[in-house]
Structures are given as C-alpha cells and as structure tokens.
MIDOSE-1310 file (N, C-alpha, C; in nm, 2 decimals, decimal comma, always signed):
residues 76
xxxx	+3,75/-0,58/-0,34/+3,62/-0,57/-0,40/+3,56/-0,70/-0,42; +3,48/-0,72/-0,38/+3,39/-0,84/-0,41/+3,27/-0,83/-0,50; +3,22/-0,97/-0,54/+3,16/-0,97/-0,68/+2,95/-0,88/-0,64; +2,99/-0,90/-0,48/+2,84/-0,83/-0,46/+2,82/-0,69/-0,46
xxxx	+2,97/-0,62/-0,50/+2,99/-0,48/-0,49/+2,92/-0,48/-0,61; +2,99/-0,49/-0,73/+2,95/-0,49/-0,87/+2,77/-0,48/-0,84; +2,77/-0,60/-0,80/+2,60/-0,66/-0,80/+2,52/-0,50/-0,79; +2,57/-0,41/-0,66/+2,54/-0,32/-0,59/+2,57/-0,23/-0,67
xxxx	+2,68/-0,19/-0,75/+2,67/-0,08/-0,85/+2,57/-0,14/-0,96; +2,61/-0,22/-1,05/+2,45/-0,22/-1,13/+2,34/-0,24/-1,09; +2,31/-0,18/-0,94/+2,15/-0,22/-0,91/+2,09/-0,33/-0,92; +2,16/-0,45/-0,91/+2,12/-0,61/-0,95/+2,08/-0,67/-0,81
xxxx	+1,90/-0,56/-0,79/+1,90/-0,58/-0,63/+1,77/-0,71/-0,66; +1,72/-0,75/-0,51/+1,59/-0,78/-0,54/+1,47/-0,67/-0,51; +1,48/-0,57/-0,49/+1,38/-0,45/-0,46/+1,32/-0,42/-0,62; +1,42/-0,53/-0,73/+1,33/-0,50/-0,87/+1,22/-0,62/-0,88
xxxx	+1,27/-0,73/-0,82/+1,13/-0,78/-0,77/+0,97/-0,74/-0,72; +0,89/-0,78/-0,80/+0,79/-0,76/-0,83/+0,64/-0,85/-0,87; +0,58/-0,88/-0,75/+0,47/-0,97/-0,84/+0,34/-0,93/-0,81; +0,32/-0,97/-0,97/+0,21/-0,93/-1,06/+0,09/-0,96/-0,97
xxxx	+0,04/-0,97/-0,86/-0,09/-1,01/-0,83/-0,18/-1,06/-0,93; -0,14/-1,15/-0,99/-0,26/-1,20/-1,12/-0,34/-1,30/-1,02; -0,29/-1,36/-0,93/-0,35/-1,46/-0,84/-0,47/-1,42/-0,74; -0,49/-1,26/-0,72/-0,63/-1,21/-0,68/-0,73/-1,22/-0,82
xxxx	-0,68/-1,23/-0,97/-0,80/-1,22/-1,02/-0,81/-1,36/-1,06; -0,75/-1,47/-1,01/-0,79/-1,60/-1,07/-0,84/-1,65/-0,92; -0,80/-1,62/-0,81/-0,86/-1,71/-0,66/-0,95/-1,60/-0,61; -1,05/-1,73/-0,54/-1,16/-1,59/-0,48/-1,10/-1,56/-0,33
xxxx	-1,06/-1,61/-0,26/-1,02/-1,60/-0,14/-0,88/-1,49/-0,12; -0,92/-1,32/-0,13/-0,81/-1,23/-0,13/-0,73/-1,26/+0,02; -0,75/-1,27/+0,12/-0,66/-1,28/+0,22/-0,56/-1,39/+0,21; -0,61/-1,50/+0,13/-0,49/-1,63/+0,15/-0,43/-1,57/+0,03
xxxx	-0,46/-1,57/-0,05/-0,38/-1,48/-0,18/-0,27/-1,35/-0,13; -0,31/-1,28/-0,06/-0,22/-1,21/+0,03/-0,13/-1,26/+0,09; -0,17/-1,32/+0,21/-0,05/-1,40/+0,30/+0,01/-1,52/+0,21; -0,01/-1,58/+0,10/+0,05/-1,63/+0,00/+0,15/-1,58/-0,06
xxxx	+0,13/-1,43/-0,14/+0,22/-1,36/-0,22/+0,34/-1,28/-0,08; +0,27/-1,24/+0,02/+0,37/-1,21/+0,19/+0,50/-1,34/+0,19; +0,45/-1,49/+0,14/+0,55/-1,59/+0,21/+0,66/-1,61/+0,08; +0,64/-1,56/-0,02/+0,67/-1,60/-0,18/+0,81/-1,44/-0,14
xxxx	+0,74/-1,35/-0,14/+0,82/-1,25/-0,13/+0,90/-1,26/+0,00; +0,91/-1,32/+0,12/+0,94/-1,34/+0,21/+1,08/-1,45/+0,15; +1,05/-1,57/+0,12/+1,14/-1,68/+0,06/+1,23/-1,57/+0,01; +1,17/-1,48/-0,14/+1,26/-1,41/-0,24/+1,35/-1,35/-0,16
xxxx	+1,31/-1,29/-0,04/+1,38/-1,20/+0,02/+1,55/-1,25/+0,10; +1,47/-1,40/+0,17/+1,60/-1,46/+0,24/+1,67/-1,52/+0,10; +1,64/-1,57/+0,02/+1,71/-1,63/-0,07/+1,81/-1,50/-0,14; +1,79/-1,35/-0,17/+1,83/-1,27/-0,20/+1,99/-1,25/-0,10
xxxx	+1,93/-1,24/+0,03/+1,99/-1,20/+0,15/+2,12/-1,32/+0,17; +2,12/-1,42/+0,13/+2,17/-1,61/+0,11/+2,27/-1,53/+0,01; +2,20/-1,50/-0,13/+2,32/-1,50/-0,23/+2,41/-1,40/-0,24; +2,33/-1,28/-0,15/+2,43/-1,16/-0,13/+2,52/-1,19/-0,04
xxxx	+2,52/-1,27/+0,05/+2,63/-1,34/+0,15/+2,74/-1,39/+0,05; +2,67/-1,48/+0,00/+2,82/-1,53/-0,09/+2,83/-1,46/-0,21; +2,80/-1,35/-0,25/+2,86/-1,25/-0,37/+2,98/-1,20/-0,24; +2,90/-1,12/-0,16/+3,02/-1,09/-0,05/+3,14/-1,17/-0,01
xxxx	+3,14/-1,28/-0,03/+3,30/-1,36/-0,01/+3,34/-1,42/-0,17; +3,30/-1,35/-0,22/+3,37/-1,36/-0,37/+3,41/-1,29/-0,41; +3,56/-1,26/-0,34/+3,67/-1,14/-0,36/+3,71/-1,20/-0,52; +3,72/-1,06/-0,58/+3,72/-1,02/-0,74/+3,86/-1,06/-0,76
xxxx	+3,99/-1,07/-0,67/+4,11/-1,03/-0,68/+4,17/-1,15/-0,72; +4,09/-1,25/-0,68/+4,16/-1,41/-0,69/+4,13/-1,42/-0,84; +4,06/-1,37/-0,93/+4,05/-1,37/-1,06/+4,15/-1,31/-1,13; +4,22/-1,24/-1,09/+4,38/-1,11/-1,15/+4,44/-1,22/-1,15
xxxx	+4,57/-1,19/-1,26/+4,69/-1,26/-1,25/+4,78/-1,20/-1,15; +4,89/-1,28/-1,09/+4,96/-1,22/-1,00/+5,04/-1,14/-1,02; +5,03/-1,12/-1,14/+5,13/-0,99/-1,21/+5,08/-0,87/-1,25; +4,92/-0,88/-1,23/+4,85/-0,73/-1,30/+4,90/-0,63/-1,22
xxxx	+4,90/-0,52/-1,28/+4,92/-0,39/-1,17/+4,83/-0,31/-1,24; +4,77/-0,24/-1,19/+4,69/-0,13/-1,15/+4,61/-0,06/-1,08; +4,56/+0,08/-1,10/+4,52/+0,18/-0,96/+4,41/+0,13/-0,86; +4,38/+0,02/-0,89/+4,23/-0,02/-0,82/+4,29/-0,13/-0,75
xxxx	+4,28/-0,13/-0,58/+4,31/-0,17/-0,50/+4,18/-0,33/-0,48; +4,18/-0,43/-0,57/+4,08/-0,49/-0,58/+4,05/-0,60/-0,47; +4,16/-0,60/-0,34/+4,17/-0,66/-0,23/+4,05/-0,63/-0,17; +4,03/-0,52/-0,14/+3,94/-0,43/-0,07/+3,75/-0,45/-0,04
C-alpha cells in the first residue's frame, strides 16, 4: 500500500480544484483570461500528476516495525 492509495481513499484529489474566475471581473480581455486560467489549471494538473508519482513509491510498509503483525498485507 502506498501513501497515494490513502491519498485516493480520502478523495485528496485535484478534481477539488477549482478557480474562482474572479479574474473575468477584474480584466477586460475574456479570452486571455481564459487561456490564462487553461495554463494555471494545466500546471495544477501536471504538478498533481508529479506528486501522485511519488505518493506512489511511498510504500507505507517501510514505516511498520519489523515485528508488527497484522491482517493487512501493507507490501502491496
């Protein structure tokens, strides 16, 4: 089990990412304000994709002592 599983059961996605478009009511130019907020959410997205790589090789098991025993196979 690695630490991006967890991430994945409490829903600790970026899909809760969300922005506020406040930047269409302060600029007048809506298209650059668009492909602006496109490159912002773009970044969020590879940076998301980045950290879920390395939750993925942060096996949970190297955290146990070598003597715990129980039912949860945390290698996995």
């Amino acid at each position: 089990m690695a630490l991006k599983d967890v991430f994945t059961v409490l829903q600790l996605t970026d899909d809760q990412l969300e922005l506020g478009h406040l930047a269409q009511y302060i600029f007048p130019d809506p298209n650059h304000v668009a492909q602006s907020e496109q490159e912002i959410s773009q970044a969020f997205h590879q940076a998301f994709a980045a950290f879920y790589d390395q939750l993925d090789q942060f096996k949970l098991d190297h955290l146990l002592k070598e003597d715990a025993v129980g039912t949860i196979d945390w290698a996995e």
